[in-house]
Structure formats: C-alpha cells, structure tokens
N, C-alpha and C positions, 0 to 999 in steps of 0.2 A: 538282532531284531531292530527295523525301526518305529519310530510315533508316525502314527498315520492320522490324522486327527479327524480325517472323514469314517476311519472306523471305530477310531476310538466314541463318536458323537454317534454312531450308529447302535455300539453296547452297550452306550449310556441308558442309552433311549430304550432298548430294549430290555434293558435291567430294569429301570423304573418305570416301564406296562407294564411287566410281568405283575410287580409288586402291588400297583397301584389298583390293576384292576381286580386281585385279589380282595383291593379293599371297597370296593364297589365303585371306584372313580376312573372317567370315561379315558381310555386310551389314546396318547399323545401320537402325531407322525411319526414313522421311525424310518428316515434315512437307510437309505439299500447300502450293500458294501460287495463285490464281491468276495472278501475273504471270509464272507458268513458262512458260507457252503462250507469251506474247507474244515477237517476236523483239527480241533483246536484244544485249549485247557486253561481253563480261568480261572481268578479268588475273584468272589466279589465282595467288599468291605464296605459296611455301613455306620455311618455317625448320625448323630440325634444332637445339636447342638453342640460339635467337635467332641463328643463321648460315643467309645465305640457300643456301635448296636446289635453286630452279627459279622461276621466271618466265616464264608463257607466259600468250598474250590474243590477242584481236581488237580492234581498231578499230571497226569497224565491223558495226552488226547484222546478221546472215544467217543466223539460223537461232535458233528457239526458245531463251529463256534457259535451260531446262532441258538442253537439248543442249549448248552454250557452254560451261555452267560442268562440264561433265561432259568433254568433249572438250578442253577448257585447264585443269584436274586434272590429266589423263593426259598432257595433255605436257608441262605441267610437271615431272611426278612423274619420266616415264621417255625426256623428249624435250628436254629445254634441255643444251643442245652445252656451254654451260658446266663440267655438274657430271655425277657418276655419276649413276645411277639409284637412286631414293630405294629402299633395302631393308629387307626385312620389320623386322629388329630395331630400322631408323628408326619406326615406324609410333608407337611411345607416344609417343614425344616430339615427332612433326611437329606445327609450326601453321600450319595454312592458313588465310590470308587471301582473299576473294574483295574484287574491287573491278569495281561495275558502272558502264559509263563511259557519261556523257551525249554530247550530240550534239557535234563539231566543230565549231568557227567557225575561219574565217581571221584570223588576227592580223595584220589590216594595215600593216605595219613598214616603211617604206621604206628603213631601215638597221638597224643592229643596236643603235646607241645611244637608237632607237626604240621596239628588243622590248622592251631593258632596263624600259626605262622605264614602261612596261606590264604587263610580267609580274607576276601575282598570287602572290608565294612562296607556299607549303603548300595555293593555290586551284586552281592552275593545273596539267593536265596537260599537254602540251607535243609538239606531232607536229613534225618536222622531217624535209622532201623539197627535194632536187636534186638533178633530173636522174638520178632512178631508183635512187638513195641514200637511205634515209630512216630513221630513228630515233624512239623515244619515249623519254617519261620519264613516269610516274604522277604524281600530287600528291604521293605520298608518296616521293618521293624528296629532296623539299625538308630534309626532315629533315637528310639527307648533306651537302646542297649548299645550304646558305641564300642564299648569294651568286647573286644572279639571273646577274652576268656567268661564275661557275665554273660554276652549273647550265645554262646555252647550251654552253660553251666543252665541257664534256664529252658533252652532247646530239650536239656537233658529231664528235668523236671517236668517239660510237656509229655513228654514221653513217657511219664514215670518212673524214671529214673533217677536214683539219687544225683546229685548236682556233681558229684565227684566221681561218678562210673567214668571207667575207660574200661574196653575189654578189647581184643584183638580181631573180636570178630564184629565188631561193631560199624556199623557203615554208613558214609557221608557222603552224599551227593550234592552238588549245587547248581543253579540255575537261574536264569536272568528273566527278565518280566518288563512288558513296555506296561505303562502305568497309565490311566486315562479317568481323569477324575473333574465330576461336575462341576462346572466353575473357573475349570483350568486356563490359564491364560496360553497355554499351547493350544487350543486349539481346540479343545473339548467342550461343548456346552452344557447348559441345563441348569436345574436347581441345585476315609481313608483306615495289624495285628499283628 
C-alpha cells in the first residue's frame, strides 16, 4: 500500500464533515479522489488534546471508501462505549487520524512462542478470533506496547481473554494500514488505539 496524500487530505476532510456537521457547524471543502468510489476499510481514531476520544473501523471492505470513512467518523465521534460523545466545544482541538487497512493474511503460528517470533512490531496490524471472540490492534498501537509478548498478552484481554490463552484453534491474522493524520507533515492537512 502506498501514502497518497491527495487521498489521505481528502478522508481527512471527509471524517471531520461528517463529525462536524453532526455538531451543527458548516461543512468544510472536501477534495475529490478517485480511490473514494472503490470499496475500501478504515479505523478512524480520535484525540482531544493527544487523549484518545474514539476508535471505531472495519476490517474488512464493504462498502465505498468514501462511505467507510464517513460512517467510522460517526462512530467514532458519537458511538465508541468507551468514552462520551465528542462535543461541539471538543471540535478545535479534535485530531482525527484515518488509517486505511490493507488485506489480511493468516499468521500461521502453531503456538504462541511462534506469533512472537514473527510479529512485525510498528508493521503489523494484528486480528485475533476464538471461537466467536475476537479483537484487533492497529499498527500503531505498537507505540504503547513494543513488547510483541505485552502487545498479544493485551490483544488477548481485548478479546476477553485471559492474557495467557493459547489454544490450537485460536487465529491470527495480520495486516498493514497507510496512516493519514491531520497535521501530518506527509502530506495530510487540517486541524491518533
């Protein structure tokens, strides 16, 4: 996947209409791309003063990136169970991060001393499923958690799982993500789970 910074300034922009005009405040330009049409899959990540405000995304593509990044905005903004509901007098200070996630692969691990050993720290996004449980972690979570065995061990807690599960039937995918966030000096403008 590369950074494209004319699309990345184009989800920016479309992440914070969605938001904005939710809060009653007038809708900024937003920059065309063709790659809006295509179907896509996004996290969008929100800070309030570099404290996270919301994190919400899809896995996997279903529906126009244009849609995506506009519909995981909005729940980010006014749907993650974690936190309130971002308000109006948050709006100067929000930074929204969009991150577009590339395709899964299965991380073939037949133990856990096998993910270890594999895991890409700061490369790697990280899907974890058993048995109808299942959790993620961005790439950029690696920041928190550089220790590949802490960043599983709390993956697994997201999950609901004890910090120590291994089971045989337990499954690990991972996946890469171009990152485009407000402020960026690549290329992204405007006003980062």
């Amino acid at each position: 996947m590369t950074r494209d910074p004319l699309l990345g300034a184009a989800l920016l922009a479309r992440a914070r209409n969605a938001i904005a005009t939710s809060l009653g405040v007038h809708e900024a330009p937003e920059p065309w791309h063709p790659a809006l049409v295509d179907a896509g899959a996004t996290f969008v990540t929100l800070h309030v003063d570099g404290a996270l405000r919301g994190c919400i995304g899809r896995l996997i593509p279903s529906r126009a990136l244009d849609d995506d990044v506009r519909a995981n905005a909005m729940a980010a903004a006014f749907d993650d169970h974690r936190f309130a509901s971002i308000a109006h007098e948050e709006l100067p200070r929000l930074q929204i991060e969009v991150s577009v996630l590339g395709p899964a692969t299965p991380l073939n691990a037949t133990s856990e001393a096998e993910a270890l050993r594999v895991l890409r720290p700061g490369v790697d996004g990280v899907i974890l499923s058993w048995r109808g449980q299942s959790a993620t972690f961005l790439p950029q979570v690696w920041t928190n958690l550089p220790d590949p065995a802490e960043f599983l061990r709390a993956l697994k807690r997201k999950a609901g799982l004890p910090a120590d599960f291994w089971a045989d039937d337990l499954h690990l995918s991972r996946y890469q993500v171009v990152e485009y966030v407000e402020g960026d000096a690549h290329g992204a403008s405007g006003s980062h789970d």
